[in-house]
C-alpha positions in Angstrom: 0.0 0.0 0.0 3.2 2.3 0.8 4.1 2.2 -2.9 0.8 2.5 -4.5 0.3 5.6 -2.2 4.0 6.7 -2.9 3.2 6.3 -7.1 -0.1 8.0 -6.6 1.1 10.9 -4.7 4.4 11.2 -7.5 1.7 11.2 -10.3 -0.4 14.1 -8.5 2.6 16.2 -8.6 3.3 15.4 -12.1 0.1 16.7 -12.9 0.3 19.4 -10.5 3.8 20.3 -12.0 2.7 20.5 -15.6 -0.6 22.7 -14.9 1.9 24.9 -12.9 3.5 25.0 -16.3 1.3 25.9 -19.1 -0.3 28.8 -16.2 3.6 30.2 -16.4 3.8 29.9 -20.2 0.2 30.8 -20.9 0.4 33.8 -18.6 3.7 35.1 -20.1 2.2 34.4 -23.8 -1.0 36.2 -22.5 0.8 39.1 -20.7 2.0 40.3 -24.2 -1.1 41.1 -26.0 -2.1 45.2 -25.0 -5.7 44.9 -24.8 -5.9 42.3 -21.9 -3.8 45.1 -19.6 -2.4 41.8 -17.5 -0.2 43.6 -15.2 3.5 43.3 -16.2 4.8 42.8 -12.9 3.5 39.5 -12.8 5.1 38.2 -15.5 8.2 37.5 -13.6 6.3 35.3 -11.2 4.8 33.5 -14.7 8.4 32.8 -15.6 9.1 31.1 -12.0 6.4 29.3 -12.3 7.6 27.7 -15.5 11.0 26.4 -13.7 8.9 25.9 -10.3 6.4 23.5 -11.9 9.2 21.5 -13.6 10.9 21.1 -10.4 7.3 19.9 -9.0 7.3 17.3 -12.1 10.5 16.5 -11.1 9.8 15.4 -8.1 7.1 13.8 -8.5 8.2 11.4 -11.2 11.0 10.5 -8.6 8.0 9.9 -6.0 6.9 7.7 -8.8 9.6 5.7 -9.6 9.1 7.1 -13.4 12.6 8.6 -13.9 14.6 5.6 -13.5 13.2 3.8 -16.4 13.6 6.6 -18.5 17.7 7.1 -17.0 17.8 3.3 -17.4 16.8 3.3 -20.7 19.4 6.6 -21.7 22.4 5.0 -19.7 21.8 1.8 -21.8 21.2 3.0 -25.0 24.5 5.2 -24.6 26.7 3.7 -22.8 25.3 0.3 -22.0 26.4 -1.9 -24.2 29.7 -1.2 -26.6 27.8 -2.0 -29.6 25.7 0.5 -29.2 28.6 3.5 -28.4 28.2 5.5 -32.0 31.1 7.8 -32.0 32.4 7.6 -28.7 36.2 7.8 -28.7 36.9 4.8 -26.0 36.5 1.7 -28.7 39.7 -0.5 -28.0 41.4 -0.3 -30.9 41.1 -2.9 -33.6 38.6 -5.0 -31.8 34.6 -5.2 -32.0 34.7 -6.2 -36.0 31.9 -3.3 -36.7 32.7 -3.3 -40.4 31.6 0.9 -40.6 29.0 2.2 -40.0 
């Protein structure tokens, strides 16, 4: 039960994060067009709230367990195996039997 709640509670900030988002970006988008009159002092706090709610995402796919898959996935694909190293400089010389690229 610990986990679910744990996954449900990363996803909920996920969601929370990205809302927190598009308000940022859709305020600062907004903010430039005369006729609404938004007041400008504001949009600072819109562009915090972009890097705030991707910190909030952040965390909560760590709650959620989401971001390892995705660094598992990265670290293998790029570094994982050395068949799969495309123009990395550590190949041991004269070894592997790639026949080019």
């Amino acid at each position: 039960m610990k986990r679910r709640h744990a996954h449900v509670t990363g996803n909920v900030l996920m969601v929370l994060g990205l809302v927190t988002m598009v308000a940022g970006v859709g305020y600062a988008v907004l903010n430039q067009l005369p006729q609404l009159n938004l007041p400008s002092a504001l949009t600072n706090a819109a562009i915090m709230a972009i890097f705030m709610g991707a910190l909030i995402w952040l965390v909560g796919a760590r709650l959620s367990g989401r971001e390892k898959v995705c660094d598992r996935y990265y670290w293998l694909r790029h570094y994982g195996s050395p068949r799969c190293r495309h123009g990395h400089a550590h190949h041991p010389a004269g070894k592997g039997g790639h026949g080019g690229h």
